[in-house]
Each structure stands twice: as structure tokens, then as C-alpha cells.
DORO-971221 format. One record per residue (C-alpha): residue in one letter; x, y, z. Coordinates in steps of 0.001 Angstrom, whole numbers, plus 500000, padded with zeros to 6 digits. Layout:
BEGIN
AXYZ ...
***
This chain:
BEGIN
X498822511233480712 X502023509318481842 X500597505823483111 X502239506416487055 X500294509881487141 X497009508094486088 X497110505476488968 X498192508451491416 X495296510087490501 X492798506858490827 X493840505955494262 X494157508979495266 X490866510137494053 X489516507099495682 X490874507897499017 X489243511091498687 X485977509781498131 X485967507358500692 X487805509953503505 X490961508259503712 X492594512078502829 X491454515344503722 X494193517665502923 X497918517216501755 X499590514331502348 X501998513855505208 X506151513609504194 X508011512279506548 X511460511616505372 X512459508208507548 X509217507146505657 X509801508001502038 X513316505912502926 X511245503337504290 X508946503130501843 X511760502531499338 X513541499630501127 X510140497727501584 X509352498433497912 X512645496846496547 X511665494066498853 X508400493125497374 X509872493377494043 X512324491023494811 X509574488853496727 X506771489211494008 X509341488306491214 X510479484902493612 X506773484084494168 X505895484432490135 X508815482454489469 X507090479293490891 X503816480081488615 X502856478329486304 X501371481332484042 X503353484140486069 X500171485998487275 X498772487453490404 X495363485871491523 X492997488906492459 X493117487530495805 X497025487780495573 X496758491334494597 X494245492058497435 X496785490680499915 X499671492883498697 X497282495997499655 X496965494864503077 X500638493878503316 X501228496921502191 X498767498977504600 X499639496661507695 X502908497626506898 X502837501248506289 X500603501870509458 X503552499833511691 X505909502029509899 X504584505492511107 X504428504209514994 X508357502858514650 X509045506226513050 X507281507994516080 X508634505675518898 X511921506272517430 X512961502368516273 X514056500536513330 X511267499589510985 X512068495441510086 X509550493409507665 X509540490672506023 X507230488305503655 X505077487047506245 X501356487625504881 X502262489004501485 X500623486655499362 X497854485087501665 X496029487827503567 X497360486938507092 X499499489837507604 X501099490485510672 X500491493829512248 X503113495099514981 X501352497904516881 X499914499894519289 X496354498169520322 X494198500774519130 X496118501683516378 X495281497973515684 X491837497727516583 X491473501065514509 X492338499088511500 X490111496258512069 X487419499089510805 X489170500661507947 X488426499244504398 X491258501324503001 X493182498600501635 X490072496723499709 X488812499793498561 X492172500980497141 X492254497620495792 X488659498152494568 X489777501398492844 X493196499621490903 X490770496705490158 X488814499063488028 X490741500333486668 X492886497336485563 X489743496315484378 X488860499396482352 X493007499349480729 X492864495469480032 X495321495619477118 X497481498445478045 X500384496774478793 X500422493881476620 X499566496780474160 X502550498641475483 X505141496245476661 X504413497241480314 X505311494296482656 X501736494711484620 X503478494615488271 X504382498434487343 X500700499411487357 X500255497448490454 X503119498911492362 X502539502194491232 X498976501491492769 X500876499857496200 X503273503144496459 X500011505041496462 X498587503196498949 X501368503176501372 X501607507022500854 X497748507692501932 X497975505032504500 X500908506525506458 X498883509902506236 X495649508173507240 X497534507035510054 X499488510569511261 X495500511750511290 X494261509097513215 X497098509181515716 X497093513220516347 X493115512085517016 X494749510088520121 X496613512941521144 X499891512049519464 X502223514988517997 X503591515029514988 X506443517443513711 
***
């Protein structure tokens, strides 16, 4: 099994388990576009940050951050999608846990209570751990993995979020 359908099926599998997704996941097209721009972002901000490592590595609590950078972001993304704006980001929280979240207040307070991100974190952790040598084995750089795991994890958290908006009454087509 091709590596990026292995952590698709992890996280997602995880997300199951835990209730995160019920059914399909949502495709919204501003999104996907979205999701593409903020992904060559982090590259180019994850490659910057390594570059003033000393060994070039992530900290787990580095990695942890980029899932909730990446779920803060992903849930501000659906309500600027649905209110009809621009969707802006920027660095602020990616590497330290104090992300910035830009939203509607019980959208917000919503996500106080949703372990989504550590627990999708949780899941890639494993199975990092379980695939230690796989890409030094395999001349994978290991932000690949990681990313693959942080596309994932966008994806079910802009679903998450449609669901938990058409809960509030908001419509979605």
C-alpha cells in the first residue's frame, strides 16, 4: 500500500472511531483551493523553521502544534467560505500551540471540547512510532508522512465542522 493511502486510512480510521466522521466527507471546492494555498505555506514555513535547527527535527510538541494550526485553521476556513470572505493566515501559533482562532463564538467554544486535533495527532504518533525506519529506509523526507497526516486532518476537520454548523441551523449547499 502506497505510503499517502496508509496515513489516509489511519486518520481517517481514527476519526471514525472517535466520531469525528459519520458519513462521506464534505467537498467544497473554495476549500480544496484553500487547503492547497495554506499547505504550500507550511511547507515553506516548516522548511524556514527547520532551517534554524540544529538536528532539523520536529519536537512531538512541534508536531502536536501543527495539528491544531492546522484544525484552528481549517474550522476558520469553512465559516469564511460560508460568510462569503477571503480566507488570510499566517504563522502565528504554528510551532507553539497558541493558535489563533478567527470565529464565530460557539463555533469557538465548540472547539474548546473537541480533542480532534490530539487525537489525530495521537493516531500519526502511532503510527510514526510503529514505521520508525521507513523513511530513512526509503529516502522519504519524514515531513511527507506528516503532511500527508495534516491534509487528512484538515479534510475531516472542515467536515466535522459543516456537521456541527448544520447542528446550529446553518445550510450548506
Amino acid at each position: 500500500m502506497e505510503l499517502s493511502q496508509q496515513i489516509a486510512g489511519i486518520m481517517i480510521a481514527r476519526a471514525k472511531e472517535d466520531g469525528y466522521v459519520t458519513g462521506p466527507l464534505a467537498v467544497i471546492e473554495q476549500l480544496a483551493d484553500w487547503e492547497k494555498n495554506i499547505f504550500l505555506f507550511m511547507f515553506k514555513e516548516v522548511e524556514k523553521y527547520l532551517s534554524y535547527q540544529k538536528e532539523r527535527i520536529l519536537s512531538a510538541d512541534e508536531i502536536v502544534s501543527l495539528f491544531t494550526y492546522i484544525f484552528a485553521k481549517a474550522g476558520e476556513a469553512v465559516t469564511t467560505w460560508y460568510n462569503g470572505q477571503e480566507f488570510t493566515f499566517d504563522a502565528h501559533g504554528m510551532f507553539d500551540g497558541k493558535v489563533p482562532m478567527y470565529n464565530d463564538e460557539r463555533l469557538l467554544q465548540y472547539f474548546k471540547t473537541v480533542n480532534l486535533p490530539a487525537d489525530l495527532a495521537d493516531a500519526f504518533g502511532k503510527w510514526s512510532s510503529q514505521n520508525a525506519g521507513l523513511c530513512a529506509e526509503n529516502n522519504i523526507d519524514p515531513i511527507l508522512p506528516l503532511f500527508e497526516a495534516l491534509k487528512w486532518t484538515w479534510r475531516i476537520t472542515v467536515n466535522h465542522t459543516i456537521e456541527y454548523l448544520e447542528q446550529l441551523g446553518f445550510k450548506f449547499e
